[in-house]
C-alpha positions, 0 to 999 in steps of 0.5 A, a space after each residue: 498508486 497502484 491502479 487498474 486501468 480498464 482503457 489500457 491494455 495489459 501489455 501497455 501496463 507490462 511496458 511501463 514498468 520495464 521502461 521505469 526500471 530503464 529510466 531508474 539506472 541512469 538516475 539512482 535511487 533518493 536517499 532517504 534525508 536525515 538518520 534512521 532512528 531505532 525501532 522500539 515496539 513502543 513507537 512507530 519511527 517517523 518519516 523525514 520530509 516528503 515531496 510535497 507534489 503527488 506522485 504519479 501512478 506506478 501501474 496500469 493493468 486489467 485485473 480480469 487478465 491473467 499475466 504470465 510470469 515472464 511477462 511482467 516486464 517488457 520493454 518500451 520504445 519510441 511514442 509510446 513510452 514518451 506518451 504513456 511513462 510518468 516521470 516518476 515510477 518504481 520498478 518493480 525488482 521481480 514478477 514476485 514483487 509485482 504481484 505481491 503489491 497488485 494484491 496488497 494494492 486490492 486488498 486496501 481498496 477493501 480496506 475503507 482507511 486507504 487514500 489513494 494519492 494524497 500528500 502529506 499535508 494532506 493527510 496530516 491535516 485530514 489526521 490533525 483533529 483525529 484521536 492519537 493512534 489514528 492512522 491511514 494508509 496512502 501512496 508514497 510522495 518518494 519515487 522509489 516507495 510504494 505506501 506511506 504511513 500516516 497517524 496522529 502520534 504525540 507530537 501530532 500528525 507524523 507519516 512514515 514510509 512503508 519500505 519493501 525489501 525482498 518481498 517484506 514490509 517494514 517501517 523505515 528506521 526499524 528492523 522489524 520485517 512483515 510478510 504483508 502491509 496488514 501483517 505489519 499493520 496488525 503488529 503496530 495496533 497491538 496493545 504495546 503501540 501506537 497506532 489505534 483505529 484506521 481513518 476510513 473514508 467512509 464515515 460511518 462505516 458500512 454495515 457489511 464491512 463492520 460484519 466481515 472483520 467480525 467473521 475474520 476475527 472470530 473464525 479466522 481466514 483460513 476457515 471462512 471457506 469452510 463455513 457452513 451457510 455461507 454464499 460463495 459471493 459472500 465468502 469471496 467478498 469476506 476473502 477480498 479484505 481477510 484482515 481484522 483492522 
């Protein structure tokens, strides 16, 4: 979905964007297919159909550039939007949004249960001999979403999309809004929900890992700077994914 790219230039990435947004008021935003259902705290609401295609890449940039604020989207003509635009790309609404889906979109590659680009078969059929409540986080099928949620419920494999509105994570079909994706993450693996344990890549999973959400869980994130003993690469990589899931 969201990807660093270290052979493209951060003003090339810049352009992609503004010339995405162009491209998305000549043709209006999909809707999504079918009702939306009520949110209940006992169940997450399940996502209509999906593209069955894998959606194209929403973002080049080089993480070790620091952007301007009034940088984040610039415009592209000629040869170099036909050559470098996917077909399909989100804009983003503001330089807020940009870097609030830059750093989720770091924070799950620290996450171990982030899949990248990944259809919904095939997330379904990875999830379909998982125990219930099993869930992961991959890139969105639809053009104009970013995440999607998969997880093996009752009635099997379902996905949902991650919308993002005014700077808020939600759950297509519910009400409930979230400062962050583990924010809302963290709600839907509360005893009253369905969702259990993320399916992670790596399997087993590495030691390190286990002990970081060990130390955010015990000592909370906000304190992990102020902990005596500890390393600065040590604080930085417990920094890099502060979430306990």
């Amino acid at each position: 979905m969201v990807r660093d790219d270290h052979d493209r230039t951060v003003v090339q990435g810049q352009k992609q964007s503004c010339a995405a947004e162009t491209q998305n008021q000549s043709q209006p935003a999909k809707e999504p297919a079918g009702p939306e259902q009520a949110q209940s705290p006992e169940r997450v609401p399940a996502e209509s159909q999906e593209p069955t295609e894998k959606k194209l890449d929403l973002l080049h940039w080089k993480t070790h550039v620091e952007e301007d604020d009034d940088t984040w989207c610039l415009p592209v003509t000629g040869a170099d939007a036909a050559e470098s635009l996917p077909t399909h790309l989100r804009p983003f609404s503001s330089a807020a949004e940009y870097k609030l889906v830059k750093q989720t979109y770091q924070r799950l590659q620290h996450s171990g249960y982030y899949w990248g680009s990944m259809t919904m078969e095939e997330a379904h059929q990875i999830l379909s001999q998982a125990p219930l409540g099993t869930f992961l986080i991959r890139d969105s099928g639809q053009p104009d979403v970013f995440f999607t949620l998969s997880y093996q419920s009752d009635d099997g494999p379902t996905s949902v999309r991650v919308q993002l509105n005014n700077l808020l994570f939600s759950l297509y079909g519910s009400h409930r809004t979230f400062e962050s994706l583990f924010a809302l993450l963290t709600y839907y693996t509360s005893s009253s929900c369905k969702l259990t344990v993320p399916y992670r890549k790596q399997r087993p999973e590495r030691l390190k890992q286990i002990c970081r959400r060990a130390l955010i869980g015990s000592y909370g994130a906000q304190n992990i700077s102020t902990l005596p003993g500890l390393s600065t690469q040590v604080k930085d990589y417990v920094n890099a994914y502060p979430c306990c899931i």
